[in-house]
C-alpha positions as CSV (number, residue, x, y, z in Angstrom):
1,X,5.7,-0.1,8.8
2,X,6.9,1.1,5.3
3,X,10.0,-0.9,4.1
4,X,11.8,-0.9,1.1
5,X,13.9,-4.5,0.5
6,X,16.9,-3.3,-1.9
7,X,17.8,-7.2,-2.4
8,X,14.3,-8.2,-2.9
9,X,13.5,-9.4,-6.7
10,X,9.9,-7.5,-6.6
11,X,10.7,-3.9,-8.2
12,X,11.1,-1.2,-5.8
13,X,8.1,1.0,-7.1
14,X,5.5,-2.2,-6.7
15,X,7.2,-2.2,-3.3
16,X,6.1,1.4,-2.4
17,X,2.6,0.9,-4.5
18,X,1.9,-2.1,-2.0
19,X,2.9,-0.3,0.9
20,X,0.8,2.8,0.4
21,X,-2.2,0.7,-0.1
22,X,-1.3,-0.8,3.1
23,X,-0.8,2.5,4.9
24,X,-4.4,3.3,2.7
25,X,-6.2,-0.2,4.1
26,X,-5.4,-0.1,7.3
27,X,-6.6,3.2,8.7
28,X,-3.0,5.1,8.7
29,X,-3.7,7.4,5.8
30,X,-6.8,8.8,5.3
31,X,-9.1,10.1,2.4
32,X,-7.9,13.0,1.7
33,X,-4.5,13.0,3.5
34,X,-1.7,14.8,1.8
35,X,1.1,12.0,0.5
36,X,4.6,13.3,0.5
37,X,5.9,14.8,-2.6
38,X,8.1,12.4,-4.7
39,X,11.1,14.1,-4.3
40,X,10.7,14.1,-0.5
41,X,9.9,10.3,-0.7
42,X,12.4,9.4,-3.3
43,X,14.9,10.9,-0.5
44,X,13.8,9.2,2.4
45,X,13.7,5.8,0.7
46,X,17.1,6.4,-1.0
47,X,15.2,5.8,-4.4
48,X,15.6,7.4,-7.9
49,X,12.5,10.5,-7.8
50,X,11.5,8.2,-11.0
51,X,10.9,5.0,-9.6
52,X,8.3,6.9,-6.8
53,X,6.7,8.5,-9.3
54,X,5.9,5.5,-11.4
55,X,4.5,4.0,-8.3
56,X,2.3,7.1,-7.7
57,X,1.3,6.6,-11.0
58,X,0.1,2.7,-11.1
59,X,-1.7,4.1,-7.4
60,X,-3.2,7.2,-9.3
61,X,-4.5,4.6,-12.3
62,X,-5.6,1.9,-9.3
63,X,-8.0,5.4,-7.8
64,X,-5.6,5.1,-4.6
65,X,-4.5,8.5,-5.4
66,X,-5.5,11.4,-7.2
67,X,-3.4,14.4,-8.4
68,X,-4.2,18.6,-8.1
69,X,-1.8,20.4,-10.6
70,X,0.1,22.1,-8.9
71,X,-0.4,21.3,-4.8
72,X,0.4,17.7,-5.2
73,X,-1.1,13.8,-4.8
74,X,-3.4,13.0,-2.3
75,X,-5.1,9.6,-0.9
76,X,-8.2,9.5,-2.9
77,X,-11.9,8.4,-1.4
78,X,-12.6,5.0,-2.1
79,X,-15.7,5.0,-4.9
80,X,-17.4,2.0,-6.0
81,X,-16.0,1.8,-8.9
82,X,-12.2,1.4,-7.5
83,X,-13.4,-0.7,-4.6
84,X,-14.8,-3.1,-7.8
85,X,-11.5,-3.0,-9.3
86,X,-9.6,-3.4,-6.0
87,X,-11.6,-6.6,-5.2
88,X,-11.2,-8.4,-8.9
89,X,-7.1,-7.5,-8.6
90,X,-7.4,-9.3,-5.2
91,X,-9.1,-12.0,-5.6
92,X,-7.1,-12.6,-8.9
93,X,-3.8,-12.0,-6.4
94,X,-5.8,-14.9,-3.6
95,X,-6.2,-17.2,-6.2
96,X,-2.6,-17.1,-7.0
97,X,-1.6,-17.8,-3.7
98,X,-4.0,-20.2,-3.0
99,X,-2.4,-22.2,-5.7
100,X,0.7,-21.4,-4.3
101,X,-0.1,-23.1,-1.3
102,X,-2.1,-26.3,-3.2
103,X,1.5,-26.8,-4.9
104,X,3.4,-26.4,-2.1
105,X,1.9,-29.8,-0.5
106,X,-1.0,-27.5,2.0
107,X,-4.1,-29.2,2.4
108,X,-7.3,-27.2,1.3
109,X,-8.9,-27.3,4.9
110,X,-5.8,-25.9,6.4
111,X,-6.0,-23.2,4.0
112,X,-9.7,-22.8,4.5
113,X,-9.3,-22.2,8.4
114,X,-6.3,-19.8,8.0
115,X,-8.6,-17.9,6.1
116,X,-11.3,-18.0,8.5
117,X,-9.3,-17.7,11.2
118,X,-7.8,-14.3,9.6
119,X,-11.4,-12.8,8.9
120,X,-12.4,-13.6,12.8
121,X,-9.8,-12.1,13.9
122,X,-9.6,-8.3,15.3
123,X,-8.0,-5.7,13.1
124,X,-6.3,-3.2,14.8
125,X,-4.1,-0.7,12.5
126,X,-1.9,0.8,15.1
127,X,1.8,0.0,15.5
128,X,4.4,0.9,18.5
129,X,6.7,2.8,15.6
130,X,6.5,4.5,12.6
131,X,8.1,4.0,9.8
132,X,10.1,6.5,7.4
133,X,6.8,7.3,5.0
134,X,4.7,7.5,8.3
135,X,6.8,9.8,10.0
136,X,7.1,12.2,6.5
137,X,3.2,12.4,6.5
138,X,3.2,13.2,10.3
139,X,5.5,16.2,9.6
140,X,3.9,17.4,6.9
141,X,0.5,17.3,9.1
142,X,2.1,19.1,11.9
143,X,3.7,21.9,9.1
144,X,7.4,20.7,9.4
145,X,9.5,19.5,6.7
């Protein structure tokens, strides 16, 4: 689901950023897949055109996206390259939270088995309902608007 928390202190286009890489990770776009213009998303979310296209941006420069002058952005193929880059921003981002964690009085095995437990675990990306960005990329597959 692709939320937007108005009253949440993390700015609004990292909020879309991380949700589109979610949407990405988990199987619900595809390479390829046509993302919804920024005006169209701006509307739906009730967010400036300027802050979406700042987060299509930081996608663009993170190879999530890429950009045809022109027809628009679209959910770019993983290469090796961006896959490398993903993984050290990740790991950077687990480190911090691992930390987190170790400050917030969590013993390291605990932590350890969450973790394990989350990588044994089955990963299935479906959901009962779709959220506003799911349901724009659904009309523009099926050639409504």
């Amino acid at each position: 689901m692709f939320k937007i928390d108005l009253k949440n202190r993390t700015p609004i286009y990292e909020q879309i950023s991380t949700n589109f890489k979610r949407l990405i990770r988990s199987g619900h776009m595809q390479a390829e897949a046509k993302v919804p213009s920024v005006r169209d998303m701006a509307q739906e979310l009730g967010v400036n055109p300027n802050t979406v296209q700042k987060a299509y941006r930081e996608l663009e420069s993170h190879g999530y996206f890429y950009t045809v002058p022109g027809q628009g952005n679209f959910v770019a193929a993983l290469s090796e390259e961006a896959a490398a880059q993903g993984a050290v921003i990740a790991y950077k981002a687990l480190d911090e939270k691992v930390q987190e964690l170790v400050f917030l009085g969590e013993a390291p095995d605990k932590i350890v088995t969450h973790v394990d437990c989350f990588l044994k675990r089955p990963h299935n990306p479906t959901s009962d309902s779709q959220s506003p960005v799911e349901n724009l990329i659904s009309a523009e597959r099926n050639g409504q608007k």
